[in-house]
N, CA, C and O atoms as a GROMACS GRO file, in nm:
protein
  436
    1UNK      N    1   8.407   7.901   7.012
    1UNK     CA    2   8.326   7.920   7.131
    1UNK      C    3   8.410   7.987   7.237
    1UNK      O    4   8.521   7.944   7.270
    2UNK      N    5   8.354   8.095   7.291
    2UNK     CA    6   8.437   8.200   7.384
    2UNK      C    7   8.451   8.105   7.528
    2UNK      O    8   8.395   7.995   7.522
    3UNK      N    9   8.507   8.132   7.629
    3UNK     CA   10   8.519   8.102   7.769
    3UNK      C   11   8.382   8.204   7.846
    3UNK      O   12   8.318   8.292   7.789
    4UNK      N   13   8.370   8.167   7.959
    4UNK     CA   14   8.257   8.214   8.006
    4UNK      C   15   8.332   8.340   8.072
    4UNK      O   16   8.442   8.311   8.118
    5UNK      N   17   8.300   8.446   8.083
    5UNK     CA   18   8.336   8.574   8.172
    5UNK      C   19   8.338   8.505   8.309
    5UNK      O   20   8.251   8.426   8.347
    6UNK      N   21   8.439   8.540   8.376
    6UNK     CA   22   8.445   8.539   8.521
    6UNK      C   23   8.467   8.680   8.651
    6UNK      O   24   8.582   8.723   8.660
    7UNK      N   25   8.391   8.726   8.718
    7UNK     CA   26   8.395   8.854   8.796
    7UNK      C   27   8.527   8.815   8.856
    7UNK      O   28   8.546   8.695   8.871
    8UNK      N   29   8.614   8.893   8.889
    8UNK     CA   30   8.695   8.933   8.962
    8UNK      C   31   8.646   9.016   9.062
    8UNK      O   32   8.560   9.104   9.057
    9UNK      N   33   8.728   8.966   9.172
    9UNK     CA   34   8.716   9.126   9.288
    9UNK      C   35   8.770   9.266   9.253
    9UNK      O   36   8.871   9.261   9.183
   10UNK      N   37   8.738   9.361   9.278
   10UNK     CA   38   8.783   9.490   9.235
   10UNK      C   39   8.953   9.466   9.256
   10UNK      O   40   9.023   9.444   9.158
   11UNK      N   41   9.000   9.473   9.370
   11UNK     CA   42   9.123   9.436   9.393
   11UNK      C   43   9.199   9.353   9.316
   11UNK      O   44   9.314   9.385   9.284
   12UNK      N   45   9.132   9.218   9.271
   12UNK     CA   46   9.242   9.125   9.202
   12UNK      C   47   9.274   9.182   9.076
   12UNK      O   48   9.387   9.171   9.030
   13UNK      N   49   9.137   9.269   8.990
   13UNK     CA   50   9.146   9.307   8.885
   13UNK      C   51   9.218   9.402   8.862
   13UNK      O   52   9.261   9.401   8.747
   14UNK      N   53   9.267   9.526   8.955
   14UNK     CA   54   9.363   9.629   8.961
   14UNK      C   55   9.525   9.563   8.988
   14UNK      O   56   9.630   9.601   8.938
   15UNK      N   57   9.504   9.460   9.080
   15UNK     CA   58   9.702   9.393   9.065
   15UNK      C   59   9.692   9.366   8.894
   15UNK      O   60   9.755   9.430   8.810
   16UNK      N   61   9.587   9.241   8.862
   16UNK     CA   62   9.623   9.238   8.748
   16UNK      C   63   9.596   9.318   8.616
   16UNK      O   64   9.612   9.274   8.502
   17UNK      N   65   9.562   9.414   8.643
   17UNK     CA   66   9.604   9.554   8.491
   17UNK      C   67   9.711   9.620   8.539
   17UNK      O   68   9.779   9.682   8.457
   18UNK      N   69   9.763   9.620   8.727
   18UNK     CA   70   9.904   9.672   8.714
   18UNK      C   71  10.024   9.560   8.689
   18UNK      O   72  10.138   9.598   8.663
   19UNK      N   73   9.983   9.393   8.700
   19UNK     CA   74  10.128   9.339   8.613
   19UNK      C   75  10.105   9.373   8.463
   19UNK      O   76  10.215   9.415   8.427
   20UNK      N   77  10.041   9.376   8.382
   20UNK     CA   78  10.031   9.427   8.263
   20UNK      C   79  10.084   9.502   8.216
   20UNK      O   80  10.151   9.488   8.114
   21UNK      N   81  10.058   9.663   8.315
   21UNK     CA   82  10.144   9.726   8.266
   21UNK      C   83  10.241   9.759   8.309
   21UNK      O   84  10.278   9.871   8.276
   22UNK      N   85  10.348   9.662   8.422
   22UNK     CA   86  10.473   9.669   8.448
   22UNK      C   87  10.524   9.593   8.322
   22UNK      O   88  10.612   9.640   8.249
   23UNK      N   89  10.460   9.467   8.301
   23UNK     CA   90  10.531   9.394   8.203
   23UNK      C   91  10.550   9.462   8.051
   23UNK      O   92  10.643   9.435   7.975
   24UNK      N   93  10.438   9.558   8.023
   24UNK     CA   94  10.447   9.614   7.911
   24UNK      C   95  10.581   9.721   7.900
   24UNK      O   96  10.663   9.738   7.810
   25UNK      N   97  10.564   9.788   8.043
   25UNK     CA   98  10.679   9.922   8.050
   25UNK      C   99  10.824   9.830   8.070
   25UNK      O  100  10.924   9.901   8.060
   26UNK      N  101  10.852   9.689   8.095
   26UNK     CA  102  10.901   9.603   8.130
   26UNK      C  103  10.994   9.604   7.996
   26UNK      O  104  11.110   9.644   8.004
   27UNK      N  105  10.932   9.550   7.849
   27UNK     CA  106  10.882   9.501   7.770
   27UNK      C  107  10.922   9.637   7.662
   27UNK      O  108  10.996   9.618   7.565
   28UNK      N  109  10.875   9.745   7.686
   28UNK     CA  110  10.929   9.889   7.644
   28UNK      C  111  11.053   9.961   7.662
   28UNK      O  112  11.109  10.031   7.577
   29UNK      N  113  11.091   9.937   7.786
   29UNK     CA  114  11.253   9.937   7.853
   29UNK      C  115  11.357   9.890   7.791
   29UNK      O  116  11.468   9.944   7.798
   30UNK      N  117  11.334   9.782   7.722
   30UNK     CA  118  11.397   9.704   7.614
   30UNK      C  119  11.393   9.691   7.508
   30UNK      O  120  11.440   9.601   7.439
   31UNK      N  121  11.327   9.793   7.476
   31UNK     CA  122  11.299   9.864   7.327
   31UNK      C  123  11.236   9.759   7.234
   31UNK      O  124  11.272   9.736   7.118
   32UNK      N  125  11.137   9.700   7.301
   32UNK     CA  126  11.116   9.566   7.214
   32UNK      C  127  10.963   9.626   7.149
   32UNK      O  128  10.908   9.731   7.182
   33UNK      N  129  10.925   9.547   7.069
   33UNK     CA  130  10.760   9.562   7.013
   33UNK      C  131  10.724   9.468   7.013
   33UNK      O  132  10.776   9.357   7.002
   34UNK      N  133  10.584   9.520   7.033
   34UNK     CA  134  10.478   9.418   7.025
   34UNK      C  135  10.506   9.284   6.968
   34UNK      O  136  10.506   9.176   7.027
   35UNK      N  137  10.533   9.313   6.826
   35UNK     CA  138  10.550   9.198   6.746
   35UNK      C  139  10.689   9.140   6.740
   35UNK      O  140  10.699   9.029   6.687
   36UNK      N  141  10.797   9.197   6.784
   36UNK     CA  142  10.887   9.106   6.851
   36UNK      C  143  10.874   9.009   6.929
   36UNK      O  144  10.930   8.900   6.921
   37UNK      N  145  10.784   9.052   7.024
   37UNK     CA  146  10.783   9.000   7.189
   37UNK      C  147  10.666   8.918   7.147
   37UNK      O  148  10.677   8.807   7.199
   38UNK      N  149  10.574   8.926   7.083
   38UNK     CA  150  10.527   8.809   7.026
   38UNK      C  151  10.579   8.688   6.937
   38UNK      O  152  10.547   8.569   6.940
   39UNK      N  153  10.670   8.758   6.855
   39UNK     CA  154  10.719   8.652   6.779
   39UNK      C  155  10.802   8.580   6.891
   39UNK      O  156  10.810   8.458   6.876
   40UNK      N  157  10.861   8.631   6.995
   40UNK     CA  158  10.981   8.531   7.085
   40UNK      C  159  10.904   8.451   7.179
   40UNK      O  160  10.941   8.349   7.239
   41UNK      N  161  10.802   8.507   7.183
   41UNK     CA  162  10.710   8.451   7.278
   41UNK      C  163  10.634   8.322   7.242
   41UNK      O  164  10.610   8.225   7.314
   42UNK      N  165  10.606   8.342   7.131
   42UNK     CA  166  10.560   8.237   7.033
   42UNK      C  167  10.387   8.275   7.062
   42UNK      O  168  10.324   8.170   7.078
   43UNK      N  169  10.347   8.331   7.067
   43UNK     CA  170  10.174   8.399   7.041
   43UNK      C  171  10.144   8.485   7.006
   43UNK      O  172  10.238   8.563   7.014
   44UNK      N  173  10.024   8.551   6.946
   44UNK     CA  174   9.974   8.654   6.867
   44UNK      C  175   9.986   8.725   6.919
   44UNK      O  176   9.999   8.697   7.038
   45UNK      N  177   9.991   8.869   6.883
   45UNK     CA  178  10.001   9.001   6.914
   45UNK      C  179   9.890   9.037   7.006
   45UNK      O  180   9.921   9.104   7.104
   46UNK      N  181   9.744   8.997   6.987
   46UNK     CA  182   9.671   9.024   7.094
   46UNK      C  183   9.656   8.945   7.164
   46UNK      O  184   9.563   8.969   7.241
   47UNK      N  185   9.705   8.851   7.178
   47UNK     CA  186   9.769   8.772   7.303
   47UNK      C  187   9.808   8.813   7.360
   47UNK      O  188   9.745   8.818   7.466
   48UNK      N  189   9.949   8.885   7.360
   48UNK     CA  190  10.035   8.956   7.392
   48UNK      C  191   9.952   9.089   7.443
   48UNK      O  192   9.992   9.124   7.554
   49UNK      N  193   9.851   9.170   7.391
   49UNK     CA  194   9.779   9.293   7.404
   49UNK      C  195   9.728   9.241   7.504
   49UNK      O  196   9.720   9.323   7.596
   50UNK      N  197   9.686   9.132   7.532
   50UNK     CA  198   9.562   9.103   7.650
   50UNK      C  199   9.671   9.088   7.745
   50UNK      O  200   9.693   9.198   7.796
   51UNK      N  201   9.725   9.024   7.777
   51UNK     CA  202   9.835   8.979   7.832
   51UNK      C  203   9.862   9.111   7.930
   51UNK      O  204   9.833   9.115   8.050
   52UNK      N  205   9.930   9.228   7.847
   52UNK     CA  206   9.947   9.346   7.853
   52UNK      C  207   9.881   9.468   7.910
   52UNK      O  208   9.918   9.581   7.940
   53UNK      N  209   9.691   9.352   7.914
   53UNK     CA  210   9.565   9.487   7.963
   53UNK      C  211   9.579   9.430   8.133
   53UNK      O  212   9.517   9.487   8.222
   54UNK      N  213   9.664   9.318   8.158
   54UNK     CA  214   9.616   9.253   8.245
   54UNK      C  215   9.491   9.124   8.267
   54UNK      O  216   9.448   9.093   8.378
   55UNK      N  217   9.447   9.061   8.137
   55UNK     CA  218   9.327   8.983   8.099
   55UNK      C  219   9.372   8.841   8.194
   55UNK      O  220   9.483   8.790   8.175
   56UNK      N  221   9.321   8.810   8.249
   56UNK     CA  222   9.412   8.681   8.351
   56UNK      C  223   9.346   8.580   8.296
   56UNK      O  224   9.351   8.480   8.367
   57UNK      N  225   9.261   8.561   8.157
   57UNK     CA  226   9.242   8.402   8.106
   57UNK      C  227   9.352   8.381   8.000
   57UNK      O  228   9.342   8.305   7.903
   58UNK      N  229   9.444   8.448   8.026
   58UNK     CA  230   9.595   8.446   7.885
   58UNK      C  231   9.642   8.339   8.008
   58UNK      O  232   9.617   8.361   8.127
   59UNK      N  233   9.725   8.202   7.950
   59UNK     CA  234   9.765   8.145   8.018
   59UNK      C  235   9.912   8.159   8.142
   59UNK      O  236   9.998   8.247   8.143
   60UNK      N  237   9.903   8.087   8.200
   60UNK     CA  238  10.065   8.118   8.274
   60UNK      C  239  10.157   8.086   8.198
   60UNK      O  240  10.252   8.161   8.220
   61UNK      N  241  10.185   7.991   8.095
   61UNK     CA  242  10.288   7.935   8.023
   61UNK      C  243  10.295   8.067   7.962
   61UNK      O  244  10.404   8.100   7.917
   62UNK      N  245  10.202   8.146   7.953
   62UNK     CA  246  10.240   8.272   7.860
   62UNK      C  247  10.278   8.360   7.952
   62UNK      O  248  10.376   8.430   7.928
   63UNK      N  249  10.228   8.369   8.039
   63UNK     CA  250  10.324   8.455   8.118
   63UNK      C  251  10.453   8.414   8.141
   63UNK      O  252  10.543   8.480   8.090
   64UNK      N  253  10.486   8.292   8.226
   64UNK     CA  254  10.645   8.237   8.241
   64UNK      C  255  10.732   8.289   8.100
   64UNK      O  256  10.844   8.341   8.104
   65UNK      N  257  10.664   8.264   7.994
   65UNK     CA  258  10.790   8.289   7.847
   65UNK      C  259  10.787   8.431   7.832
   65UNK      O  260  10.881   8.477   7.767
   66UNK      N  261  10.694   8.522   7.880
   66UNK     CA  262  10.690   8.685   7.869
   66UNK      C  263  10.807   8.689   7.953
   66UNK      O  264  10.916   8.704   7.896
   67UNK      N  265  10.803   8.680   8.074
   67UNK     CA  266  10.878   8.656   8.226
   67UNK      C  267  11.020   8.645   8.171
   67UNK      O  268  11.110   8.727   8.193
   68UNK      N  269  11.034   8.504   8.075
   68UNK     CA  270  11.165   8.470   8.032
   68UNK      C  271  11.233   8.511   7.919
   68UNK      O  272  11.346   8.467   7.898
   69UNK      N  273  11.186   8.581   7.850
   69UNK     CA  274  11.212   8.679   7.700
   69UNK      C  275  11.262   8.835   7.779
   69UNK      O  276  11.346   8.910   7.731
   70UNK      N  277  11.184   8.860   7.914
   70UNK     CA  278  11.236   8.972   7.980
   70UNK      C  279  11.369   8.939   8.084
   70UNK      O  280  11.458   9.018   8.119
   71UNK      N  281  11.356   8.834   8.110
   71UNK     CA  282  11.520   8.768   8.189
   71UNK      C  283  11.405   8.863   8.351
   71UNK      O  284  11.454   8.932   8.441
   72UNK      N  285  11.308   8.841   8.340
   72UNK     CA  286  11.233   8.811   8.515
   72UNK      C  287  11.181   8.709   8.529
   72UNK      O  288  11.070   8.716   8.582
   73UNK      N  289  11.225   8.586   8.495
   73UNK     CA  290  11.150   8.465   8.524
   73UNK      C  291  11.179   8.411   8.665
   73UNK      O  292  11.090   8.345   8.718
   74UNK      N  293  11.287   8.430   8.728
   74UNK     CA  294  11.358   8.450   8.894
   74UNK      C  295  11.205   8.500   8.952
   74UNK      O  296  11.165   8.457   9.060
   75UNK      N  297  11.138   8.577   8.887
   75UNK     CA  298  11.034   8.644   9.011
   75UNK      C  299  10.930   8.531   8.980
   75UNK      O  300  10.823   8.576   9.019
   76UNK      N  301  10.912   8.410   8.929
   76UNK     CA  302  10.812   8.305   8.924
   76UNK      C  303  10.861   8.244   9.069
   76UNK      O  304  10.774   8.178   9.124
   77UNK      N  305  10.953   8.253   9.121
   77UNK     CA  306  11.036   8.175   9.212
   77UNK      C  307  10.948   8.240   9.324
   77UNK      O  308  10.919   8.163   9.416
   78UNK      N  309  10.905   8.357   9.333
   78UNK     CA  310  10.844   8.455   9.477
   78UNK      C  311  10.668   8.481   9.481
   78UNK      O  312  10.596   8.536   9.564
   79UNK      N  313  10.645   8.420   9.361
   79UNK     CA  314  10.524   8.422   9.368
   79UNK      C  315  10.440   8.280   9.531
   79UNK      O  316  10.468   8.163   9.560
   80UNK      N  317  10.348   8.374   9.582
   80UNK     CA  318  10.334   8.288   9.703
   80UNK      C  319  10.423   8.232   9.779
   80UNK      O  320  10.381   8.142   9.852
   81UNK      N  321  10.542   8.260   9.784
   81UNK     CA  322  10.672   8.262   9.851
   81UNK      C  323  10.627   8.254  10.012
   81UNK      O  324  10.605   8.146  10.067
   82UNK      N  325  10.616   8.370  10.073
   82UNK     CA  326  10.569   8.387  10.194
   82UNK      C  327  10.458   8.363  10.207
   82UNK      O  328  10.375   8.443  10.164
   83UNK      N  329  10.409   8.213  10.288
   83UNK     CA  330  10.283   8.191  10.303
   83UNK      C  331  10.232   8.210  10.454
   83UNK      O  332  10.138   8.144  10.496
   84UNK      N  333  10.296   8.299  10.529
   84UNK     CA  334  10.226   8.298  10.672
   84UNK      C  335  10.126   8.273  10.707
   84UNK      O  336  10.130   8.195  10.802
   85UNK      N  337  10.036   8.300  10.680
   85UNK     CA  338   9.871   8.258  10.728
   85UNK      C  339   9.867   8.135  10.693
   85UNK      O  340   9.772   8.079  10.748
   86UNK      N  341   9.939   8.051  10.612
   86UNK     CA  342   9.926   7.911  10.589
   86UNK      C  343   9.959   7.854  10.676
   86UNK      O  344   9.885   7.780  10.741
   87UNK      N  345  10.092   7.878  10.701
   87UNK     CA  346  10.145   7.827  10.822
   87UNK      C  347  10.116   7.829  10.961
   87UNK      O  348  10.161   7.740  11.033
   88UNK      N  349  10.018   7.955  11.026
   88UNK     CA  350   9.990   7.999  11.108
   88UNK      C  351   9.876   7.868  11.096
   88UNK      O  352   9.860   7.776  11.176
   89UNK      N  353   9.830   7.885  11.016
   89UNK     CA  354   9.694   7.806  11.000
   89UNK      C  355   9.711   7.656  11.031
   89UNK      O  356   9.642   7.606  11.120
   90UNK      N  357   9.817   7.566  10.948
   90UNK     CA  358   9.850   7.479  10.995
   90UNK      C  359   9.919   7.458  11.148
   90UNK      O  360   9.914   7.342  11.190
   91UNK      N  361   9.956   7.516  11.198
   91UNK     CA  362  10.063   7.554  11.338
   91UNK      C  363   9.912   7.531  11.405
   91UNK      O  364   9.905   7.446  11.494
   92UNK      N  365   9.779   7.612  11.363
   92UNK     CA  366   9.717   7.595  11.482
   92UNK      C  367   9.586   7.441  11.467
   92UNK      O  368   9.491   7.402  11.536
   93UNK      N  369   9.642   7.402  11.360
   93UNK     CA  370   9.540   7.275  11.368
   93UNK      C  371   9.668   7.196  11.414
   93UNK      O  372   9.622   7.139  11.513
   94UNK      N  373   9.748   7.173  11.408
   94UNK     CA  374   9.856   7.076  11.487
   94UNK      C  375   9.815   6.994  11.599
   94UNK      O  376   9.903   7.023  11.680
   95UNK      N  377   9.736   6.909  11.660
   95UNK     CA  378   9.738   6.870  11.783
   95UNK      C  379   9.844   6.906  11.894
   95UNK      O  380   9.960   6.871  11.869
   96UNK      N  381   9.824   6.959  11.992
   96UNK     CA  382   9.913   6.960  12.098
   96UNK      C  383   9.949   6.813  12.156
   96UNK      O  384   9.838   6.764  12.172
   97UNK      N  385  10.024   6.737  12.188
   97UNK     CA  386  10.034   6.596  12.297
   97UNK      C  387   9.890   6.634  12.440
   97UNK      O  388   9.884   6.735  12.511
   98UNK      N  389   9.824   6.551  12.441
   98UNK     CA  390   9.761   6.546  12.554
   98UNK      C  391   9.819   6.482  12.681
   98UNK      O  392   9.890   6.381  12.674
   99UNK      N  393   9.786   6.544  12.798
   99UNK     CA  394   9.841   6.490  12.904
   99UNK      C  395   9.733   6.353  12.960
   99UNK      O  396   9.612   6.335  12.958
  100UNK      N  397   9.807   6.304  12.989
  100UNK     CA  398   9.741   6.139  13.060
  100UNK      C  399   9.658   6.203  13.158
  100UNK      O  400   9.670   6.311  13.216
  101UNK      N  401   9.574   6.114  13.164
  101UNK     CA  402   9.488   6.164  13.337
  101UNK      C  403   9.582   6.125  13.469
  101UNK      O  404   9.559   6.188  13.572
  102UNK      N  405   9.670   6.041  13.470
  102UNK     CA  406   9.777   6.052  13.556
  102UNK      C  407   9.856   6.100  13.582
  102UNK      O  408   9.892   6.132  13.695
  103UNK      N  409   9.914   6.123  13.460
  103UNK     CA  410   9.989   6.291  13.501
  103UNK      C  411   9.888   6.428  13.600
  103UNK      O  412   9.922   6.487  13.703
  104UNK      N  413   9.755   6.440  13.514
  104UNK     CA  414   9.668   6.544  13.578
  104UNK      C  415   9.657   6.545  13.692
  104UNK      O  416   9.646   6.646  13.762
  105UNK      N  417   9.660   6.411  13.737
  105UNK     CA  418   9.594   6.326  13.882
  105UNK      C  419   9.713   6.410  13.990
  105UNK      O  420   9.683   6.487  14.081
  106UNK      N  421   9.840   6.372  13.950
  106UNK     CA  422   9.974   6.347  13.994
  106UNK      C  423   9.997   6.532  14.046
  106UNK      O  424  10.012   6.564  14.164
  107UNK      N  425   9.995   6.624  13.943
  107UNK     CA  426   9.971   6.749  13.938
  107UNK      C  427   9.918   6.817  14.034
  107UNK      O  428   9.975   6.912  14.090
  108UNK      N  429   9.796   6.771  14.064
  108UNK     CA  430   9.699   6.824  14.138
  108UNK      C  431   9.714   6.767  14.278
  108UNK      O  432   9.653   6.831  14.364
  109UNK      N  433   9.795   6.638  14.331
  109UNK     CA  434   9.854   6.642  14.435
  109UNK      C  435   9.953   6.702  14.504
  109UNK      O  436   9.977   6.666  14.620
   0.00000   0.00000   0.00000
């Protein structure tokens, strides 16, 4: 029984057919094949092919061991790395300290 298709945004779907084919030219650089990089990988060749089109229901464990058969597994470390808007986001739900009405009182004299 297949998985259900899921839409992607145009955008997410173009990053992921371009890690694909960094990892493939990645993957080629190193003069490796298909069926090497499957066999080290420990999954099928079109595993590896999907993997390769950019298909994002291939798991992450399969990516991390692609990652680590290429010696880029360091770049698992930067993924969502910089979360600014998170932080911004939290920074602005933060409560500020409220001032006492005696202080206010005190102020305004």
């Amino acid at each position: 029984m297949s998985r259900p298709a899921r839409t992607l945004f145009p955008r997410t779907e173009r990053q992921a057919e371009a890690l694909g084919e960094r990892l493939k030219a990645a993957r080629l650089r190193r003069r490796m094949s298909e069926a090497e990089m499957a066999a080290r990988v420990l999954v099928s060749r079109p595993t590896l092919r999907r993997l390769e089109a950019g298909d994002l229901s291939v798991s992450m464990a399969v990516l991390a061991r692609v990652l680590e058969v290429l010696t880029l597994d360091a770049d698992l470390d930067r993924i969502a790395e910089a979360d600014d808007l998170g932080h911004r986001l939290v920074d602005a739900r933060t409560r500020r300290p409220h001032r006492s009405a005696a202080a206010s009182l005190a102020d305004a004299l």
